[in-house]
C-alpha positions as CSV (number, residue, x, y, z in Angstrom):
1,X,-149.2,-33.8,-4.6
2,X,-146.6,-35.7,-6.3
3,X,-145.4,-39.0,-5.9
4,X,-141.1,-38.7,-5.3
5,X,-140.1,-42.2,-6.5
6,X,-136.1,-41.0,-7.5
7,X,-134.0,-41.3,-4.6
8,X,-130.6,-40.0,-4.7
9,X,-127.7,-40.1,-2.3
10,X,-127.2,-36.2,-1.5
11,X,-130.9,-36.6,-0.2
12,X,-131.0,-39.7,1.5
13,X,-131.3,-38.9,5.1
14,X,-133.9,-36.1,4.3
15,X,-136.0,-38.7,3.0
16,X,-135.5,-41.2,5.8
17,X,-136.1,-38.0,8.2
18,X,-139.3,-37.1,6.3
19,X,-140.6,-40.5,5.6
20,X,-139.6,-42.5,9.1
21,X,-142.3,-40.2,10.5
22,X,-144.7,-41.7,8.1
23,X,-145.3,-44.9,10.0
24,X,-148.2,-47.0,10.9
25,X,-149.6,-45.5,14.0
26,X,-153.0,-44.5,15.5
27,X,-155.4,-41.9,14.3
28,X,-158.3,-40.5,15.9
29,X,-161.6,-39.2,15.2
30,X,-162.4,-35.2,16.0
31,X,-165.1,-36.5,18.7
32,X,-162.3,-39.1,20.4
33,X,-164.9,-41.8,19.5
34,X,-162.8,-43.6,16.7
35,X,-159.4,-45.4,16.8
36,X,-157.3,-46.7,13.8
37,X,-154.0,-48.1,13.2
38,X,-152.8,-46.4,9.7
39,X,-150.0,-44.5,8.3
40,X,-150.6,-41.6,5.7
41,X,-149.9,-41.6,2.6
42,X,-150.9,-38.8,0.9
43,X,-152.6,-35.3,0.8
44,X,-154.7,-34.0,-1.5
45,X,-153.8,-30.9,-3.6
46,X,-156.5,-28.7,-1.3
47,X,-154.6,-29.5,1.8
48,X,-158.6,-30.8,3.2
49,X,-158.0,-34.2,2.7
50,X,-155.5,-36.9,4.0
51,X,-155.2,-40.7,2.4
52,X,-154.8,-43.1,5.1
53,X,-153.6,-47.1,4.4
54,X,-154.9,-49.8,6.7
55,X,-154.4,-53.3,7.0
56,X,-157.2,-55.2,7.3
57,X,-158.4,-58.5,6.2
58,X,-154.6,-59.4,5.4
59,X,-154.3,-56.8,2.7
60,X,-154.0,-52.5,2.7
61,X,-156.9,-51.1,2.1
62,X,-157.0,-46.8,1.1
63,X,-159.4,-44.4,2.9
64,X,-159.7,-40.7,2.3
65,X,-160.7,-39.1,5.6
66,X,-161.1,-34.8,5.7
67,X,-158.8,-33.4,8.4
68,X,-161.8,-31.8,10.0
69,X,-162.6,-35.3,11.4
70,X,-159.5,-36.0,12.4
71,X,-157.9,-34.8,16.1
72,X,-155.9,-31.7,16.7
73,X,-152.5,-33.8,16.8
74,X,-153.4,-35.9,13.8
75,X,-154.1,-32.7,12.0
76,X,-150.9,-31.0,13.3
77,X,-149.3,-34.5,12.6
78,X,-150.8,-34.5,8.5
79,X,-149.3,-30.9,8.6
80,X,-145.8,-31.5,9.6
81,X,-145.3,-34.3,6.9
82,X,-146.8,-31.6,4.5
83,X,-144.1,-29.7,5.1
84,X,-141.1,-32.1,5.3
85,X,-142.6,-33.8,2.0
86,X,-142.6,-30.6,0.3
87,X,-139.2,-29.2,1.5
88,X,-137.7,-32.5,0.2
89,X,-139.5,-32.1,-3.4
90,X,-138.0,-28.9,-3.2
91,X,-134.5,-30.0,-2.3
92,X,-135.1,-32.8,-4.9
93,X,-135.6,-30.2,-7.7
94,X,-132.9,-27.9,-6.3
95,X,-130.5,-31.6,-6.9
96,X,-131.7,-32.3,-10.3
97,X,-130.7,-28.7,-11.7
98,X,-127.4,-29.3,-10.5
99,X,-124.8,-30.3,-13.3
100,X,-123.5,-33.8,-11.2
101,X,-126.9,-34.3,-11.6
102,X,-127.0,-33.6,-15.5
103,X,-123.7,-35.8,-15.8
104,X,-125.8,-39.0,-13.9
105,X,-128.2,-38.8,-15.8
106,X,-126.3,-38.4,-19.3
107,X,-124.2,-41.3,-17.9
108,X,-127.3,-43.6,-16.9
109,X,-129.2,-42.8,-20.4
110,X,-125.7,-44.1,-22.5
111,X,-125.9,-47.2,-20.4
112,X,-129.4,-47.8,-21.3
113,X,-128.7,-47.0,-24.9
114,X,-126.2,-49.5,-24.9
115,X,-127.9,-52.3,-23.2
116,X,-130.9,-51.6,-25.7
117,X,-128.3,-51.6,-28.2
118,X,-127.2,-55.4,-27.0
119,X,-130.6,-56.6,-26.8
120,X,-131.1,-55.4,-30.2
121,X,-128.1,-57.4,-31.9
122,X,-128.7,-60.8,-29.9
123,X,-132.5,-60.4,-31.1
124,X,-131.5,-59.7,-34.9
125,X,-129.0,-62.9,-34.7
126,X,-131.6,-64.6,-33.4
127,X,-134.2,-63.7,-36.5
128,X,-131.5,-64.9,-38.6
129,X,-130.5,-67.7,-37.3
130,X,-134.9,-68.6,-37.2
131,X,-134.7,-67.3,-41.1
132,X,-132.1,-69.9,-41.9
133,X,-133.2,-73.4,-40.5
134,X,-136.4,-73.0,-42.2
135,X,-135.1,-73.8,-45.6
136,X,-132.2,-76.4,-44.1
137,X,-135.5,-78.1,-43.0
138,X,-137.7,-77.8,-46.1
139,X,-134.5,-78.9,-48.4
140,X,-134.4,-81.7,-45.8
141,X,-137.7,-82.7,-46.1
142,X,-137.8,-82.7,-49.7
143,X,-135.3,-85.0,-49.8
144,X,-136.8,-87.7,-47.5
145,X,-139.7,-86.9,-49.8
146,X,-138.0,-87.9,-53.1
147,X,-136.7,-91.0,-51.1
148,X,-140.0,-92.0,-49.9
149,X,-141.1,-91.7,-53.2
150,X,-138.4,-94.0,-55.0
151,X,-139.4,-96.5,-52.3
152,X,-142.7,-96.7,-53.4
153,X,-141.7,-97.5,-57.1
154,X,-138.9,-99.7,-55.9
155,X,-141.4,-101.8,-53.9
156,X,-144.4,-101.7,-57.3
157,X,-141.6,-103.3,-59.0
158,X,-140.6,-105.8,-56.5
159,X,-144.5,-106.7,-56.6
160,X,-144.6,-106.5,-60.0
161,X,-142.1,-108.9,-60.9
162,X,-142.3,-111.3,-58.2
163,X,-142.3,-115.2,-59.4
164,X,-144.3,-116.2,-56.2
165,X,-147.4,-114.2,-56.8
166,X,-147.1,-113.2,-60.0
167,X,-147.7,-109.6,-59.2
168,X,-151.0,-110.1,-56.9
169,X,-149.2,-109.4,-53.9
170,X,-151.2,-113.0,-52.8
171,X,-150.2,-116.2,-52.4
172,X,-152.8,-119.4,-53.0
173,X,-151.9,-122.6,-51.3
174,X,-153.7,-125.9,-50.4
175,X,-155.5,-125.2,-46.9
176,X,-153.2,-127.9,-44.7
177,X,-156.1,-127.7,-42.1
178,X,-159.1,-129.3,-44.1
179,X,-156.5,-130.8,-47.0
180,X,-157.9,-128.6,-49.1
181,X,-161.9,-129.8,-49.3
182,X,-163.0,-126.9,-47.7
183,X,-164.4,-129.2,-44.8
184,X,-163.6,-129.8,-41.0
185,X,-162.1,-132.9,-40.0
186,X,-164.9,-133.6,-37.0
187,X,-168.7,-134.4,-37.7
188,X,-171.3,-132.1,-37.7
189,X,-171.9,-131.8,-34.0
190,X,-175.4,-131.3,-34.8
191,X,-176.6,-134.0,-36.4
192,X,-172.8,-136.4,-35.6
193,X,-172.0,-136.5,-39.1
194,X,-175.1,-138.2,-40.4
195,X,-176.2,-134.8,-42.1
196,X,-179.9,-135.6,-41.4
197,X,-182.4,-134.3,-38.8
198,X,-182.8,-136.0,-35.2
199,X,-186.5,-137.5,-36.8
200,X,-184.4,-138.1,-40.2
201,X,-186.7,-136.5,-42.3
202,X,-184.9,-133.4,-43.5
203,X,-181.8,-132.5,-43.8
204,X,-179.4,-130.7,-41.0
205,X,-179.4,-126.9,-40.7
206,X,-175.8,-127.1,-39.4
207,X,-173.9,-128.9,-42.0
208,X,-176.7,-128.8,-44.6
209,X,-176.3,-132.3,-45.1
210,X,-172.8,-133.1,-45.4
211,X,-171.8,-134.7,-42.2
212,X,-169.2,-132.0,-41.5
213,X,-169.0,-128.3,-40.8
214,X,-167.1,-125.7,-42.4
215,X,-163.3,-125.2,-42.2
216,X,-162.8,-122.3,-39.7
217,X,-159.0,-121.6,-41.5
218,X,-160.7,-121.6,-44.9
219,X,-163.8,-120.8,-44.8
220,X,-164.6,-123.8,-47.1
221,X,-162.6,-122.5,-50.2
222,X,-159.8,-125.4,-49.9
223,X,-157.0,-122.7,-50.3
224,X,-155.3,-120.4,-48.1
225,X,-154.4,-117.0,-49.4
226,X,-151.0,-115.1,-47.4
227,X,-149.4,-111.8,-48.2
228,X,-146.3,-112.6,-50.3
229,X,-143.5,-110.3,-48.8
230,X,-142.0,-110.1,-52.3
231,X,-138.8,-109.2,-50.8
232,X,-140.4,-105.8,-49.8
233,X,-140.0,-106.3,-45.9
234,X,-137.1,-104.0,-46.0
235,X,-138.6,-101.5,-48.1
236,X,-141.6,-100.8,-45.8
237,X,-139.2,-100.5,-42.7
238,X,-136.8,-97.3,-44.5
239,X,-140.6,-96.1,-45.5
240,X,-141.7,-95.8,-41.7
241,X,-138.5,-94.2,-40.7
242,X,-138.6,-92.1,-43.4
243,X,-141.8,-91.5,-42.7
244,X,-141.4,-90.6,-39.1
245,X,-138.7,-88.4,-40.3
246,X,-141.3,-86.2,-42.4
247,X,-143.3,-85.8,-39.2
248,X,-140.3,-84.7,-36.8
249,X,-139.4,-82.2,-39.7
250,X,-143.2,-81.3,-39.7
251,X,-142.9,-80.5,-36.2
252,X,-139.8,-79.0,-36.2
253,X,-140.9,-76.8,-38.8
254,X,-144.0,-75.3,-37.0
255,X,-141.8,-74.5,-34.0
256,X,-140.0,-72.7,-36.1
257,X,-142.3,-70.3,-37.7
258,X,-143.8,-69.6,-33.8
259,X,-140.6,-69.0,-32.3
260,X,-139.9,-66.8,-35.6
261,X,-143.3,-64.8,-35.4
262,X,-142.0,-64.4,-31.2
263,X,-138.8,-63.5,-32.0
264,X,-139.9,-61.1,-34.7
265,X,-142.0,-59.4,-32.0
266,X,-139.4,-59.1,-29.5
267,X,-137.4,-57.8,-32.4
268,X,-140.2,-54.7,-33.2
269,X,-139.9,-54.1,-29.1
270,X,-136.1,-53.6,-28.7
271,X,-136.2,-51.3,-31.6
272,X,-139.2,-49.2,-29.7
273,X,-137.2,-49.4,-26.9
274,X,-133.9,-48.4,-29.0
275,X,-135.5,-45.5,-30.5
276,X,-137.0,-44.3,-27.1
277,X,-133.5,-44.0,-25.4
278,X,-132.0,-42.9,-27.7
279,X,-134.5,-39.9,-28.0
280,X,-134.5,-39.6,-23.9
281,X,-130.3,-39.3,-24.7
282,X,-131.1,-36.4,-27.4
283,X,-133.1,-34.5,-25.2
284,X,-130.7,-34.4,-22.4
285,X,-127.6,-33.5,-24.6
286,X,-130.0,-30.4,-25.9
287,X,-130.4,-29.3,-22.4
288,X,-126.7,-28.9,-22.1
């Protein structure tokens, strides 16, 4: 039997007639043994089998049962709602041939056409609009790029002429800490600045024999080396925000081409939809 899922003004109350009998209620077995609390739901196309839904276990559960094994009032009961279920298909089809019926429905599929229709245009402006921030966003980056880039050479210069390294990028100066002899200040704690063994026999392992240990700023090399800035300080700040500029471009970019590639789909699925309404519109003006 089919499944009437269209319902239509004209035929309301003989579907609330045919279908307020359908409620849960109780069935029982052809012996009087058996009790359930169900409401049917459908036959089958043999008329020997009803489709019962129960509630159990917080959720419906199906169950075919053959009307021999039901009671003489649930089988009078399954054949009543036969009938009322099939004089309403009946009544349904009777509606449908009408030509009110024709005109709904010509009405309804010119609505959907045109709502397809919408969808269509706002997803095609959308494509576009995807289509042209990608190359506003690669011209962009390009240009940071070319910046980046004179940067770079603008700061090899800056090295390359600078007066205070000569071009090393390093400056050498007279370690202040050790006044530049490469030693500490304080003995050997060791040996207490006599270099020699506690027997003094041999030399000490600490300060190998020079009374005083390393300079820890140093390292014993007299001279400090520093990083000369060259007056690049500036340079290497526009680099990192130029640089984080490339990156939120970069990002940018790659949301682009996925909301592009998901646009693009939804694009292909209005036009399916499109075509199919407009073919469901077709058929019903050839059946004028």
């Amino acid at each position: 039997m089919k499944k009437i899922v269209c319902l239509t003004a004209p035929l309301f109350f003989l579907f609330t007639f045919a279908i307020s009998a359908n409620e849960f209620r109780t069935w029982t077995s052809a012996n009087g043994k058996y009790k359930t609390e169900a409401k049917l739901v459908e036959i089958s196309k043999d008329g020997k089998t009803a489709t019962l839904r129960k509630f159990e276990n917080k959720e419906f559960k199906d169950i075919d049962v053959p009307l021999e094994k039901l009671s003489k009032a649930d089988q009078t009961y399954v054949q009543k709602w036969q009938k009322e279920m099939e004089e309403a298909g009946r009544e349904l089809a009777r509606e449908k041939a009408s030509p009110e019926w024709k005109v709904r429905d010509r009405l309804a599929a010119q609505a959907q056409l045109a709502r397809k229709k919408e969808q269509l245009e706002r997803t095609e402006q959308n494509v576009q609009s995807l289509q042209q921030q990608a190359p506003l966003l690669r011209d962009q980056g390009a240009a940071y790029t070319l910046q980046l880039k004179q940067l770079v050479a603008e700061k090899a210069a800056r090295i390359r002429n600078c007066r205070q390294c000569g071009g090393t990028g390093k400056i050498h100066e007279r370690c202040y800490n050790c006044n530049a002899t490469g030693r500490s200040t304080s003995n050997c704690s060791l040996c207490n600045g006599s270099g020699r063994t506690s027997d003094g026999k041999g030399v000490c392992s600490s300060c190998r024999g020079l009374g005083s240990g390393e300079c820890s700023l140093c390292r014993g090399s007299g001279t400090q080396v520093t990083h000369c800035d060259c007056g690049c300080t500036e340079i290497d700040l526009a680099g990192r925000r130029i640089q984080g500029a490339l990156q939120g471009i970069s990002q940018a970019l790659q949301m682009n081409q996925r909301e592009l590639q998901k646009a693009q789909s939804t694009l292909r699925r209005h036009q399916s939809e499109l075509e199919r309404a407009q073919k469901a519109l077709d058929q019903l003006d050839q059946g004028k």
